[in-house]
C-alpha positions in Angstrom: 12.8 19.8 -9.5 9.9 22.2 -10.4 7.6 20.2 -12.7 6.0 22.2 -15.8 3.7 21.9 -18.6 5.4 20.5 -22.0 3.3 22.6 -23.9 2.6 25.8 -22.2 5.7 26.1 -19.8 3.1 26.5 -16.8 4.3 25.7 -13.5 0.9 25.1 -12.1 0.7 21.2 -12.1 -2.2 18.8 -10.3 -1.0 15.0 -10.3 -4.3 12.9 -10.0 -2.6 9.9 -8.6 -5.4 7.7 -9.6 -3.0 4.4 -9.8 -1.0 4.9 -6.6 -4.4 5.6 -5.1 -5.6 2.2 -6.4 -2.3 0.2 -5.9 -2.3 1.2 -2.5 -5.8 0.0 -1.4 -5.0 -3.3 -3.7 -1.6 -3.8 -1.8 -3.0 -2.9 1.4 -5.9 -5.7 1.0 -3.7 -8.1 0.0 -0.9 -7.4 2.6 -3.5 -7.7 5.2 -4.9 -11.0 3.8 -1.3 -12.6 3.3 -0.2 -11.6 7.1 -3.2 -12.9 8.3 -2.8 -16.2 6.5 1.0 -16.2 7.8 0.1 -15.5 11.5 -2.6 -18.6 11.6 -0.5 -20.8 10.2 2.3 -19.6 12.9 -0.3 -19.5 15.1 1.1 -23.0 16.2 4.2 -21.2 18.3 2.0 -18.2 19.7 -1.0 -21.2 21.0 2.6 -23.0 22.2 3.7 -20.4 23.9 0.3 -19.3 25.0 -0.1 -22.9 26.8 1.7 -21.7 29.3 -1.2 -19.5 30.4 -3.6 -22.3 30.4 -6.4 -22.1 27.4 -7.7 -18.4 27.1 -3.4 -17.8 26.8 -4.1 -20.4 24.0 -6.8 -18.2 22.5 -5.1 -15.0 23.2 -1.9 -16.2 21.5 -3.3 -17.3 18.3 -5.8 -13.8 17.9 -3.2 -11.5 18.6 -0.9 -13.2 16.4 -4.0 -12.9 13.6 -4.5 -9.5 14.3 -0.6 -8.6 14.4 0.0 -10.5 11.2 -2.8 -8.8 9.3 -1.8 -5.5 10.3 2.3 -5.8 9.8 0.7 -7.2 6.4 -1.6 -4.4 5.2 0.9 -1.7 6.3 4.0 -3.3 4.1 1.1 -4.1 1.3 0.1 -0.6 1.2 3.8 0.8 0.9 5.0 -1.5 -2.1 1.4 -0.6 -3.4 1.8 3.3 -3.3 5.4 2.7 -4.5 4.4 1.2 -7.7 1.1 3.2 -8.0 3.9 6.6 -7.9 6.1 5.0 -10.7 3.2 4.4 -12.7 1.6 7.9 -12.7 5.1 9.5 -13.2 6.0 7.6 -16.0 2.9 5.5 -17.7 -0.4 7.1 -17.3 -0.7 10.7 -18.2 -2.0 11.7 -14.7 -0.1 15.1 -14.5 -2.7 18.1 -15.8 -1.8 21.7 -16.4 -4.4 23.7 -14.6 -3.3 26.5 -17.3 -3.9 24.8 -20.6 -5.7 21.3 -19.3 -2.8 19.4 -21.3 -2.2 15.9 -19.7 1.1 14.3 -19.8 3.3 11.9 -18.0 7.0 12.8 -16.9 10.0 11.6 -19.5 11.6 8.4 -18.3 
């Protein structure tokens, strides 16, 4: 679908993107912070299984599952983030601009 200006019919279009930039970086942060949270408080069953190892397995375990965690978080965070940010340029903000006319406008719903 070839997006064009309401007013002038111009096919020469720049989306900002300001909010999926924003959701993104939001979702990312709190992805990151919730995986992290999740992995120490799992961090029971990677010290368990790090025991095994004697103490620095203990150690190991528990950090890797931290860093893991925080980064399986952030990445997911930052998807469901951009995802939302996308739906709300297309259809809320008016964050498509006509570079012909300078008319701002969102897409119908």
């Amino acid at each position: 679908m070839s997006l064009k200006c309401p007013c002038c019919n111009s096919p020469e279009i720049a989306s900002l993107r300001t909010a999926m930039k924003i959701t993104a970086a939001v979702g990312a942060v709190g992805g990151a912070a919730r995986g992290v949270s999740a992995a120490l408080a799992g961090g029971q069953v990677g010290a368990s299984v790090g025991a095994i190892a004697g103490p620095i397995g203990i150690t190991l375990g528990t950090v890797s599952g931290a860093i893991l965690g925080g980064l399986a978080g952030g990445v997911g965070g930052c998807a469901l983030g951009a995802q939302l940010g996308e739906k709300l340029d297309r259809h809320v903000s008016a964050n498509n601009l006509c570079l012909a006319c300078n008319h701002r406008f969102n897409l119908p719903a």
